[in-house]
N, C-alpha and C positions, 0 to 999 in steps of 0.2 A: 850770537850764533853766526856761524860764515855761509854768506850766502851763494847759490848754488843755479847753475843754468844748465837748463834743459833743450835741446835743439831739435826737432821735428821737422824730417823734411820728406814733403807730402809731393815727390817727384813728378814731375809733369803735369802738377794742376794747376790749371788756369784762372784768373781771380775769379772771371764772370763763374765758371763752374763753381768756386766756393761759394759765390754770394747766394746763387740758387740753391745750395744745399743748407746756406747757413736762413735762408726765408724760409724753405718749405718745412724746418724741424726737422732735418735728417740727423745733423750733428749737432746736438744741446750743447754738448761741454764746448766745443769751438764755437759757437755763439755765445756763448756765456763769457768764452774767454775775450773774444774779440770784442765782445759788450764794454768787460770792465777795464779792458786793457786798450786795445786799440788793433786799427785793419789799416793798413796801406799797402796801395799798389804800386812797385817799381820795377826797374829792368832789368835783366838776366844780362847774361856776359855775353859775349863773342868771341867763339862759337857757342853756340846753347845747347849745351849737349851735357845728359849725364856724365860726370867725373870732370872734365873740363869745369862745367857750372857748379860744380862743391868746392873749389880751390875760393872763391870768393868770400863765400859761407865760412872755411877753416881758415883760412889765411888773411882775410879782409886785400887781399890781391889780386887783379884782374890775369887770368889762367897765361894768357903769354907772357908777364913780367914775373909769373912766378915757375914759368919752366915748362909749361902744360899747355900750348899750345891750340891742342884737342886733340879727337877720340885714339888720332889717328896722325904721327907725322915724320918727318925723314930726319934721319940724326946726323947729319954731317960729320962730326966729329967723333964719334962711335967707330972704328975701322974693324974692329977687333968683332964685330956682333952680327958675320956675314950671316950663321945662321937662319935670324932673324931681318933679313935683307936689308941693314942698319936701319932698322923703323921700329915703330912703336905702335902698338893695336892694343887699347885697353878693352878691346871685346876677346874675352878668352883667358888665357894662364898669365898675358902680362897685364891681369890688370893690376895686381899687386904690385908692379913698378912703379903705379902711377904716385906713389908714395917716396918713391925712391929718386923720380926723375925730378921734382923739385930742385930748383938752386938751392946752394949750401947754406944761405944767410937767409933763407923763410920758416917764419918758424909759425908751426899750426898753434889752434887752440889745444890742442891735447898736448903741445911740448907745454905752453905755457901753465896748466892744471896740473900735470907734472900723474904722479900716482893716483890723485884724485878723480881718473875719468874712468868711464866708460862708452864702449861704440857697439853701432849694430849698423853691420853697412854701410861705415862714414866713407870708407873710400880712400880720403885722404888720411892714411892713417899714422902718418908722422909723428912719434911720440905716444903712441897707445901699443902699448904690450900686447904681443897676442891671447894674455891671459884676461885680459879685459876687454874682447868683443866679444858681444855676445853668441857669434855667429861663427864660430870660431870651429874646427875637429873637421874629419873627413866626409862626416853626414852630411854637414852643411854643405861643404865643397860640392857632394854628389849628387845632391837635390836641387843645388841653383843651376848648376848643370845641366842638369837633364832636365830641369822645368824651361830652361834660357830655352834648350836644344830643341824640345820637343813644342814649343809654343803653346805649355799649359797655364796658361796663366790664372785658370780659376784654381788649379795646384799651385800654383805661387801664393795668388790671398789667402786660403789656409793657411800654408805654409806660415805664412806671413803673419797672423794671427799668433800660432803658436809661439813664433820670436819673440813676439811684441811683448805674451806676456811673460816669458824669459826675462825680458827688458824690463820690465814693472818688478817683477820680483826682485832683480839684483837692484834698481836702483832703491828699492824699499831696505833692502840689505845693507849696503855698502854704504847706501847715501853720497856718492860723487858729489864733488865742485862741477864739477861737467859731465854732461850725456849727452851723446846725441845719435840719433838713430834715425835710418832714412827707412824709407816705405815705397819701395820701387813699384806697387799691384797699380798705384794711380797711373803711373804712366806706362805702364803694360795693358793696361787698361783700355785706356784712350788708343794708343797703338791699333789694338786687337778691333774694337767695337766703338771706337769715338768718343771724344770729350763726354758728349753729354748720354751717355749707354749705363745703365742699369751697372755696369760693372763696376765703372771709376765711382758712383756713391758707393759702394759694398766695399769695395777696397779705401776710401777714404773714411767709413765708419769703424777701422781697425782705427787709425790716427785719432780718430773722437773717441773712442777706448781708453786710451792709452792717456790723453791727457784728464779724464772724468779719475780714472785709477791714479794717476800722479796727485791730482788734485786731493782724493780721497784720503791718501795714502800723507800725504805732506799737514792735511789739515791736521790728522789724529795724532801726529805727533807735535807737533806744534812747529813747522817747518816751511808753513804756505807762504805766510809771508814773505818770508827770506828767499824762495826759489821763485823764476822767472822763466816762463817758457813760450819759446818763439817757435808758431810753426811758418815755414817756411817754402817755399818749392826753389826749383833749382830752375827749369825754366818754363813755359806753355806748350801747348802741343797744337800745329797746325795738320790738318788734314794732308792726305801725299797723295792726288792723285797718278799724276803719270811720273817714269821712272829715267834720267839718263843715264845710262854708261859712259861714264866723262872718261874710262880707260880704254875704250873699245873705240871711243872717239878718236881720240888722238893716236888711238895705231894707226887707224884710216888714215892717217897723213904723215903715215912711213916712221911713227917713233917708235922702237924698243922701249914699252912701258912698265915702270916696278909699282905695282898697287897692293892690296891683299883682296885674298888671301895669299895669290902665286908672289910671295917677294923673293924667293932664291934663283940668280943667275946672271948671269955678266954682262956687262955693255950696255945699261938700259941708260936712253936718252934722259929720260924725264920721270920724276915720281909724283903718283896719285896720290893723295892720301883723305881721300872721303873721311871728314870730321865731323857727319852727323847727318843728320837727313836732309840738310839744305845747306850745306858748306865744306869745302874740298882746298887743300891747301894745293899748289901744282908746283914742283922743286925741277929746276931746271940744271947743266950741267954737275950731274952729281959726283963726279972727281973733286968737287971743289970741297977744303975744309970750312972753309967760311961764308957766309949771305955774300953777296954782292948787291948795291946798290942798283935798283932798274935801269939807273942813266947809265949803268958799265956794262949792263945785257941787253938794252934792248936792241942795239945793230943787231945781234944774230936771234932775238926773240918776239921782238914788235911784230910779229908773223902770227905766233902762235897765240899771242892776247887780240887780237881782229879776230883768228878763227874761235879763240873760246867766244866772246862776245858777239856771234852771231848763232851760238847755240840756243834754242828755244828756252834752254833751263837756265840761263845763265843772266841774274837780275842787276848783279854788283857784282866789278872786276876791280880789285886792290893792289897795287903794285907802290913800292916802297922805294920812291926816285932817289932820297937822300936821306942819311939822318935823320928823322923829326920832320921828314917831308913826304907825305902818301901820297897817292893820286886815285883818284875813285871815278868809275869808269861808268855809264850806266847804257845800255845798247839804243835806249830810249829817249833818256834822258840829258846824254853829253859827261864832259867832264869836269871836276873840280880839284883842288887841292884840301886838303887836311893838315894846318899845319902845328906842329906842336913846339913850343919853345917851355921848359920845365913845367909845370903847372897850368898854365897861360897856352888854348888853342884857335886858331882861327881858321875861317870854312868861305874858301876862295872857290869859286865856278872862273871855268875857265871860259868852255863853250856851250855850258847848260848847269843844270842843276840835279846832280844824279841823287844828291839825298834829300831834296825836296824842302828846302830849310833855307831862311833869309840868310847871305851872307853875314858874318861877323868876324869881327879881329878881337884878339887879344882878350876872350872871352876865358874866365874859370870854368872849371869843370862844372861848379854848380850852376852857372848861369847855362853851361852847354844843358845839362839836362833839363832845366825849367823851358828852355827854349824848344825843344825836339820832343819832349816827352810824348804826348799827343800829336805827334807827329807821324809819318811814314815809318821811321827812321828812329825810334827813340833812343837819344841818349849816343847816336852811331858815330858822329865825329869822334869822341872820348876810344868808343871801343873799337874803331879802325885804326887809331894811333896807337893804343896797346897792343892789340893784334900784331899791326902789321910792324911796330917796332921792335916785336920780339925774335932776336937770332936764330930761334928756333924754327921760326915760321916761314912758310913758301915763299919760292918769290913770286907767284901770282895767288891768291886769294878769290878765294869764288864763292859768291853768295847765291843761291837759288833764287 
């Protein structure tokens, strides 16, 4: 019998919140599962942000070497897309491109399962026919909509319910090589009323649904064995007390700014592109088709990374001196280099130590993550040289 994977992703929850749901007996079947299977905690990508953070999950590649940059970013090479003030905003009608703007040579798990998948809200939907998501017709369209628009999100976990068991039904039917289906109520949840609120258990007791009914449904046919299901989140959810206008910022200092939602009109100095609730990509000289390396801008730019870096909100400043050479700024902390030579990174302080972490040379990526995990910073030298090496990506980097 050919065996079959399930993908559950339980968006925006955080481990500590599962572990308290999986002690107190909120969710049986994810204890159970996590009992006979296994639990581990590891790091989300950079930027952490729904659609960005699914590229990993589908592609096994970190969002900037796979074209996705985050939520939100400027396309240089695009001339032809003024409408759209050559940018990308997967909040709204383009989120569907986010499928689209992938490089040519990535191929998700739904290309590689071929006819045998099914999706409900994977996002990254490269290789899955719109006849096999579940979420598919203009109802759905009208209802995430207006539940996105209106901020109902106790209308969203119903909602949500009812897909799910959409989702249980076809995959009882069809029986995929692949499913995977995300659960956006946890992290609307958390948004709304905080990690640990009465609402993200209720919206995470759909996803203990879904796997008890997979379970159920797999065993009676004789199919448990052979099928493996991972749930997963995309990333955690920090609290957001105060707010900056990093666009309104820098008009104060005389730029013509292109951000959204305003991105149609001429002559704009510099683009914003806020990629999530604590990360902002900042695109300078926008005539340009190509990144330029920081060592060729910063004569007329080294101005405007001092003023971001003396902003209250502004934690970590990334700029991409050369090739395989970052620099990471901390207003605190001082600065260091990030250096990546193929597989092989080393983590140089210049005048301080912005990510908090013993120097090292010529370190794997695995030894990177064993080393920072439990750290400030986990795992952040790897995901600032992906980030900040992708062509797509600002030429200043902003981490809240």
């Amino acid at each position: 019998m050919a065996r079959s994977l399930v993908i559950l992703v339980a968006d925006g929850l955080r481990p500590d919140v599962l572990e308290r749901a999986l002690a107190s007996g909120q969710v049986p079947a994810l204890a159970e599962l996590a009992e006979r299977g296994g639990r581990y905690e590891i790091v989300t990508s950079f930027p952490s942000v729904t659609g960005a953070a699914y590229v990993p999950i589908l592609t096994g590649l970190h969002p900037g070497r796979a074209g996705v940059p985050g939520l939100r970013w400027f396309d240089r090479t695009d001339r032809t897309a003024f409408w759209r003030g050559y940018s990308r905003s997967y909040v709204g009608p383009q989120l569907g491109r986010l499928a689209h703007d992938l490089y040519p040579g990535v191929r998700t798990l739904f290309e590689i399962a071929g006819e045998r998948s099914l999706g409900l809200f994977a996002l990254v939907t490269r290789g899955l026919p719109r006849r096999l998501r579940v979420e598919r017709g203009l109802g759905s369209a009208w209802r995430a909509a207006t539940s996105f628009l209106s901020g109902n999100v106790a209308g969203w976990i119903a909602w949500e319910r009812r897909l799910a068991a959409d989702f249980v039904d076809k995959v009882r039917r069809s029986k995929p090589t692949l499913a995977v289906a995300a659960f956006q109520g946890t992290d609307k949840a958390a948004h709304l009323a905080g990690s640990d609120s009465h609402m993200v258990l209720d919206a995470l007791r759909t996803v203990d649904w879904v796997v008890a009914s997979l379970r159920r449904d797999t065993e009676r046919d004789g199919r448990w064995r052979d099928t493996s299901i991972w749930v997963v989140s995309d990333h955690g959810h920090a609290g957001v007390e105060h707010h900056d206008d990093l666009a309104r910022g820098l008009a104060d200092h005389g730029l013509a700014v292109l951000s959204h939602p305003w991105t149609l009109g001429w002559r704009r100095d510099v683009a914003v592109m806020v990629s999530g609730n604590a990360m902002a990509h900042v695109y300078v000289e926008l005539e340009r088709r190509e990144r330029l390396p920081w060592d060729r801008l910063s004569g007329r730019w080294e101005w405007l990374a001092s003023a971001l870096l003396e902003r209250p909100s502004v934690d970590l400043l990334v700029v991409q001196r050369a090739p395989g050479i970052s620099e990471v700024r901390s207003p605190r902390l001082g600065k260091a280099l990030v250096v990546r030579r193929g597989s092989r990174l080393s983590y140089r302080p210049l005048d301080g130590n912005p990510l908090e972490t013993d120097p090292f040379e010529d370190a794997s990526v695995e030894e990177v993550f064993l080393r920072t995990f439990r750290g400030t910073y986990p795992d952040a030298p790897l995901q600032i040289a992906e980030l900040a090496g992708s062509e797509r990506a600002g030429d200043l980097i902003l981490s809240a």
